[in-house]
Every structure is written in structure tokens, then in C-alpha cells.
N, CA, C and O atoms as a DFTB+ gen file, in Angstrom:
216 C
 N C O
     1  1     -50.448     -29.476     -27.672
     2  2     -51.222     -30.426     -26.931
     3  2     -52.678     -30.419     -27.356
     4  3     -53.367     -31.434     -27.457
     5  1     -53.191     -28.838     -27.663
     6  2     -54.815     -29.305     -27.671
     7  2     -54.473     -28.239     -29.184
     8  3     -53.679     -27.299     -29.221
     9  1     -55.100     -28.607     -30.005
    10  2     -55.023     -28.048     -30.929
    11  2     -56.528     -27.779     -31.689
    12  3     -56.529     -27.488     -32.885
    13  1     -57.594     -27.872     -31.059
    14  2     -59.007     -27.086     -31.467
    15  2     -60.113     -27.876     -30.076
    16  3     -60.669     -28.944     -30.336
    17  1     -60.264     -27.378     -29.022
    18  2     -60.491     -28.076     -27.640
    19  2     -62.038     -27.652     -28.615
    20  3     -62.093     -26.884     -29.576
    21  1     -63.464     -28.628     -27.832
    22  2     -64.609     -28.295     -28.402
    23  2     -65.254     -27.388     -28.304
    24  3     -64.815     -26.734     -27.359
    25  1     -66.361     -26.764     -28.878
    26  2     -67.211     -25.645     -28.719
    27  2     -68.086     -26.133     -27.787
    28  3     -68.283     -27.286     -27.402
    29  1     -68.665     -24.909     -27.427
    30  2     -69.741     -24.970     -26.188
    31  2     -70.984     -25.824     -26.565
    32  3     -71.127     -25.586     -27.764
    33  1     -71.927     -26.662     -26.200
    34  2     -72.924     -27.333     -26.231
    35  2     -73.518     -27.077     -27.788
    36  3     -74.568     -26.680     -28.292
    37  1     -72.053     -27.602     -28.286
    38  2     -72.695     -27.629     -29.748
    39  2     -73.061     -29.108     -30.175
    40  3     -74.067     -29.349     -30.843
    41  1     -71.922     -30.367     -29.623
    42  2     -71.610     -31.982     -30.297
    43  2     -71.721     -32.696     -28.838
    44  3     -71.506     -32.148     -27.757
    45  1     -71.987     -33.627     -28.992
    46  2     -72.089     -34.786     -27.786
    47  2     -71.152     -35.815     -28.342
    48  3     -71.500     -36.416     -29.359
    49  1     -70.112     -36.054     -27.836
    50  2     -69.058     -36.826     -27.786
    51  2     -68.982     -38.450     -27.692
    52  3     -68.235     -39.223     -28.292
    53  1     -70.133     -38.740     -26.617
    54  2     -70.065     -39.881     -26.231
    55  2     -70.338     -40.150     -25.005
    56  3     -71.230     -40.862     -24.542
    57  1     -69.074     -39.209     -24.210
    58  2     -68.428     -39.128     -23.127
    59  2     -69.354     -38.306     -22.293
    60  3     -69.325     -37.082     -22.418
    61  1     -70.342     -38.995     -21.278
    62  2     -70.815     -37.820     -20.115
    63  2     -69.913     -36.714     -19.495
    64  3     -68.875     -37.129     -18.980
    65  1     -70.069     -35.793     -19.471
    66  2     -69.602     -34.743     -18.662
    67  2     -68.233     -34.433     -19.287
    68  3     -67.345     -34.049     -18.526
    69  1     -67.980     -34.560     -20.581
    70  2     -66.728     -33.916     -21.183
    71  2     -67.075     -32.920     -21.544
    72  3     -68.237     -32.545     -21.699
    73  1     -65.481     -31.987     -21.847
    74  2     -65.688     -30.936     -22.093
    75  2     -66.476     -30.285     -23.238
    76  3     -66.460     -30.620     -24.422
    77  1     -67.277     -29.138     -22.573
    78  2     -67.864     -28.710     -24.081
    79  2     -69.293     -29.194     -23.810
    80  3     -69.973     -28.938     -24.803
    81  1     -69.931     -29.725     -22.963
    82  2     -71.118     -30.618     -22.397
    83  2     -71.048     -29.357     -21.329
    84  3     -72.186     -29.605     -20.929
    85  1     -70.811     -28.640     -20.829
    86  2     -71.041     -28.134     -19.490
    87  2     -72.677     -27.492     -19.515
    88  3     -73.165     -27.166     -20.597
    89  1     -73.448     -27.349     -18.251
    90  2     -74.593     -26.609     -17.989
    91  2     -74.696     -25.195     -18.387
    92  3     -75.598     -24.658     -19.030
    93  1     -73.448     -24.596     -17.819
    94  2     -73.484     -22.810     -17.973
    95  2     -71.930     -22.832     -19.210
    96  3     -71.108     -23.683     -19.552
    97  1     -72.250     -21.085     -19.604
    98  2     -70.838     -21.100     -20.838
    99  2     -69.816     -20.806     -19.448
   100  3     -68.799     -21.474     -19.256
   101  1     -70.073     -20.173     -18.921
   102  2     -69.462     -19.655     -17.277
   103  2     -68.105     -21.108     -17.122
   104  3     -66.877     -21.180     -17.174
   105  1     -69.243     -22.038     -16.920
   106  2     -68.455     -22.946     -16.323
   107  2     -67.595     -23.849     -17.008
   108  3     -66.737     -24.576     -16.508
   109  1     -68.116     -23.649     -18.959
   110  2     -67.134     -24.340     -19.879
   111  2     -65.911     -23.460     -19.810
   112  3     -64.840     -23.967     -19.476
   113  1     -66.002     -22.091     -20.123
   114  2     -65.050     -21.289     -19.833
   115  2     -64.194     -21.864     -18.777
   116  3     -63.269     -22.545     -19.220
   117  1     -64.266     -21.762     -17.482
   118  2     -63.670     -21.995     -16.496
   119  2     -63.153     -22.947     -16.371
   120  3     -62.267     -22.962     -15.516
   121  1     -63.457     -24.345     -17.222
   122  2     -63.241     -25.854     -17.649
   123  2     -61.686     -25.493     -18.061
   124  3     -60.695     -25.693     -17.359
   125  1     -61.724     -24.920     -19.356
   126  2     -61.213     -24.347     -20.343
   127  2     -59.656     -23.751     -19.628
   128  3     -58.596     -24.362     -19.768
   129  1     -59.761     -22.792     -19.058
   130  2     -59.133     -21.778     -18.150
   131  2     -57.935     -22.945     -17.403
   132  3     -56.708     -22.935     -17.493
   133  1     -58.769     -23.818     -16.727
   134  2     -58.072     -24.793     -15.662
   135  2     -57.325     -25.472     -16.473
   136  3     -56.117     -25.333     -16.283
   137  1     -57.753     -26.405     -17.615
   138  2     -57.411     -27.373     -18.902
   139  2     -56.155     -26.327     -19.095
   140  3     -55.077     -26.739     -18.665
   141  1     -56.174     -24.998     -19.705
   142  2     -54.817     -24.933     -20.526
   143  2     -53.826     -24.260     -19.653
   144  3     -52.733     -23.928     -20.110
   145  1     -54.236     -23.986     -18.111
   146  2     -53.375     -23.935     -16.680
   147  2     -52.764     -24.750     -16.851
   148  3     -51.638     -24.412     -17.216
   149  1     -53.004     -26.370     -16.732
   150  2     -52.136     -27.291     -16.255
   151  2     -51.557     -27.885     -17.502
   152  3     -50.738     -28.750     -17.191
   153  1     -51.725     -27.686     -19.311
   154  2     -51.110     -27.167     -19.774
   155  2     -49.531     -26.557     -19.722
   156  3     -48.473     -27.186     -19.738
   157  1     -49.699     -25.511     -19.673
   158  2     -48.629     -24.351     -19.661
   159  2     -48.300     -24.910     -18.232
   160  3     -47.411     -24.074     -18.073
   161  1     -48.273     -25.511     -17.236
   162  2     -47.453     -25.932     -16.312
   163  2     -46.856     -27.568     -16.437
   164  3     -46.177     -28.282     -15.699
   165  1     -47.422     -27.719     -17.629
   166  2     -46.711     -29.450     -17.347
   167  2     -45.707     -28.955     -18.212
   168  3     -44.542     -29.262     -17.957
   169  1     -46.072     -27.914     -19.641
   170  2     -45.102     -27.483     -20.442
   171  2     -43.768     -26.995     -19.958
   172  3     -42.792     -27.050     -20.706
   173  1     -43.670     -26.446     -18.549
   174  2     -43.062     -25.751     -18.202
   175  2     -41.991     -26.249     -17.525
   176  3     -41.029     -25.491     -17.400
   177  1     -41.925     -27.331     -17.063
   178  2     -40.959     -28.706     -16.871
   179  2     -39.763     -28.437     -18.132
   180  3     -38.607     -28.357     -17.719
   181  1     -39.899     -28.347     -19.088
   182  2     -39.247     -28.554     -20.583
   183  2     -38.738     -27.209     -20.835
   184  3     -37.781     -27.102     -21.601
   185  1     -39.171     -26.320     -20.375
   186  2     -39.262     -24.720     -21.177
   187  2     -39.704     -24.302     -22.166
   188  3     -39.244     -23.315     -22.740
   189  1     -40.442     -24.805     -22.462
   190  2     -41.525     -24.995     -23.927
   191  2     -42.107     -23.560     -23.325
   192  3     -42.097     -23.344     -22.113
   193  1     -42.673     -22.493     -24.397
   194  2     -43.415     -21.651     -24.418
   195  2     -44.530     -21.390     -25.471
   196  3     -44.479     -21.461     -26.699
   197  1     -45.360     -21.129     -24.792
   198  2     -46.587     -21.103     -26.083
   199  2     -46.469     -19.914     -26.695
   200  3     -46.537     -18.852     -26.078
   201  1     -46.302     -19.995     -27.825
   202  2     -46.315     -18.551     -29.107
   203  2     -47.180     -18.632     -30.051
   204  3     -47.731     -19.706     -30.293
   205  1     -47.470     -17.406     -30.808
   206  2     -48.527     -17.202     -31.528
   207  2     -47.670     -16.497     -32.616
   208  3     -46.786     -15.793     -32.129
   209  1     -47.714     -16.516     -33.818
   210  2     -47.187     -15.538     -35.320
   211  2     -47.933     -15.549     -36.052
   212  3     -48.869     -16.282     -36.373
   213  1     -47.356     -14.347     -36.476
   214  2     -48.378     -13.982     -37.545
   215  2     -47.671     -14.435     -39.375
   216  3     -48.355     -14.213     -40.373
């Protein structure tokens, strides 16, 4: 689904108040956190699991 979400107050998008625009890193983090929550729960309908290899 998200395959490189943006860095912290590095690019301005366009878009007021998208992600990666936040005031504190605190609260992009926490953006972040929520974003790949609902993620891994829409995934989870399907049984899709997120994996990582090396």
C-alpha cells in the first residue's frame, strides 16, 4: 500500500496539512503509527501479512 510514505518537513506537496508537513517529529511519528494501524487492519480482512526478507 505505501511503499516510501514522506520524510519529515523535508518537501511541501501541495497539499496543506499532509503528511510529512506536521509541526512536531512527535506528531509526524504518531501520523505515521495511526496511517500503517489502519493499514494492517484493512489488510487483515484478506489475511494478507506484512513481511520483511532478507
Amino acid at each position: 500500500m505505501i511503499t516510501s510514505p514522506p520524510y519529515f518537513n523535508q518537501r511541501e506537496y501541495g497539499a496543506p496539512g499532509g503528511v510529512g508537513n506536521e509541526e512536531t517529529l512527535a506528531v509526524y511519528l504518531d501520523n505515521l503509527l495511526r496511517l500503517f494501524a489502519e493499514c494492517v487492519r484493512y489488510c487483515g480482512r484478506w489475511k494478507h501479512r506484512l513481511e520483511y526478507r532478507r
